[in-house]
C-alpha positions in Angstrom: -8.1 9.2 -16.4 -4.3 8.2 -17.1 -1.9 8.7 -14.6 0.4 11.8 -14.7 4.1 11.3 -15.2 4.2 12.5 -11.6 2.3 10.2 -9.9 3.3 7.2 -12.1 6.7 7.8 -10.7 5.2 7.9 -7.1 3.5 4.8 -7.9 6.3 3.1 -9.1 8.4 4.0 -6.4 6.2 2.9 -3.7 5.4 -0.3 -5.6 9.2 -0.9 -5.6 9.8 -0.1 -1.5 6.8 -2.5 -1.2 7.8 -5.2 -2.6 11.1 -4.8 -1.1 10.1 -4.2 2.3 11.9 -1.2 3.4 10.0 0.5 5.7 12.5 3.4 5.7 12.1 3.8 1.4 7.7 3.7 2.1 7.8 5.9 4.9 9.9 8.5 2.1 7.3 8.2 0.0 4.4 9.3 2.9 3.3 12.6 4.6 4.6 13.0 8.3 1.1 13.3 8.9 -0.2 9.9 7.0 -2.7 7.8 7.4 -2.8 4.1 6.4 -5.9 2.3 7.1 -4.6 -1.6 7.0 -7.4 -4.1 5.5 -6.3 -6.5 8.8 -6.8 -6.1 12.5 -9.7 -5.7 15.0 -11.4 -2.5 14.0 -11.9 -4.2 11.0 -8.5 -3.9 10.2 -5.8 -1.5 11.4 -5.1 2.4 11.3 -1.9 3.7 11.4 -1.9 7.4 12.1 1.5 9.2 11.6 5.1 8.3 10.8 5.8 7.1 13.8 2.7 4.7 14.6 3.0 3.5 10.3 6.9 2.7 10.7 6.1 0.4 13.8 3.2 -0.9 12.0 5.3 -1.7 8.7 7.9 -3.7 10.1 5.4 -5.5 11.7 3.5 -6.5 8.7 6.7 -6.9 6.7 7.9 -9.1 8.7 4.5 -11.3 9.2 4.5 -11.3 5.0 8.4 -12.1 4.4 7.5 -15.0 1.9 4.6 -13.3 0.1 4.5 -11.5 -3.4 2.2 -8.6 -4.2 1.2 -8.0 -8.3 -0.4 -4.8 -8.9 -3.0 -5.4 -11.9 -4.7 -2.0 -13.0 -4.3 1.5 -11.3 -6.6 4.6 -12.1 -6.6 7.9 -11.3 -8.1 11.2 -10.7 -6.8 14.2 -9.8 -4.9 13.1 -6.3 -6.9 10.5 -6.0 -5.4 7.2 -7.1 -6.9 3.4 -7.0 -5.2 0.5 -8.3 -5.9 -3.6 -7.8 -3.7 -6.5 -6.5 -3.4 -9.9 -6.1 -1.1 -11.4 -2.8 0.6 -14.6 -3.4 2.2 -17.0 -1.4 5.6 -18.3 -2.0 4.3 -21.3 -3.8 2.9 -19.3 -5.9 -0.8 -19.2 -4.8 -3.3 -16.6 -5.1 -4.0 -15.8 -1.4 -6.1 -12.8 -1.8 -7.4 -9.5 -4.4 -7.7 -6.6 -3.5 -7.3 -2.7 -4.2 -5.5 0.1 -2.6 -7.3 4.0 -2.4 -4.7 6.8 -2.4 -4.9 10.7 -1.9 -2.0 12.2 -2.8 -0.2 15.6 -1.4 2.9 17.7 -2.4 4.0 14.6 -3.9 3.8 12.0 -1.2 1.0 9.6 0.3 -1.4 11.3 2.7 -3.2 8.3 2.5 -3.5 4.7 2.0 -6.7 2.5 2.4 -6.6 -1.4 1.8 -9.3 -3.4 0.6 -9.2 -7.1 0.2 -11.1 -10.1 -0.9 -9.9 -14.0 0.6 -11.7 -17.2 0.5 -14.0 -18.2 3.5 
């Protein structure tokens, strides 16, 4: 399904405060009650429930990814459901990992963001 001018905008925007790393411009762009289900961290990986616990947890992991680069390669869509691949770089340039993001959208924002990635053994 293409994406709707709506949520290619929402897309686009969160791509943006991504790859800038401004927690303040992601956390616009989520539900006060989000959920972001990190693909790193002990559970396997990390849940961040709500603004609060996600803000902490972003400046964290912008900070630990400073001299990385995120490419988004193909994004699909359903209804408020959104997918959409990556590839994570290091500064030299290296492919460090793929992976894909699963989104449901609400009222315009994130509710929810679950990461998915594939690295080398």
């Amino acid at each position: 399904m293409s994406l709707s001018p709506e949520t290619s905008a929402i897309l686009d925007r969160f791509a943006a405060a991504w790859a800038s790393a401004d927690a303040d411009r992601v956390m616009s762009l989520m539900t006060d009650d989000c959920v972001y289900e990190a693909s790193v961290g002990p559970e396997p990986g990390t849940t961040f429930r709500g603004a609060v616990e996600l803000r902490s947890g972003l400046e964290r992991m912008f900070a630990h990814d400073a001299a990385t680069r995120t490419e988004i390669t193909d994004v699909f869509a359903a209804g408020d459901r959104v997918a959409w691949e990556w590839r994570y770089y290091d500064a030299a340039g290296n492919l460090l990992a793929r992976g894909c993001d699963l989104f449901v959208l609400r009222d315009g924002r994130i509710a929810r963001k679950n990461a998915f990635r594939k690295t080398t053994a």
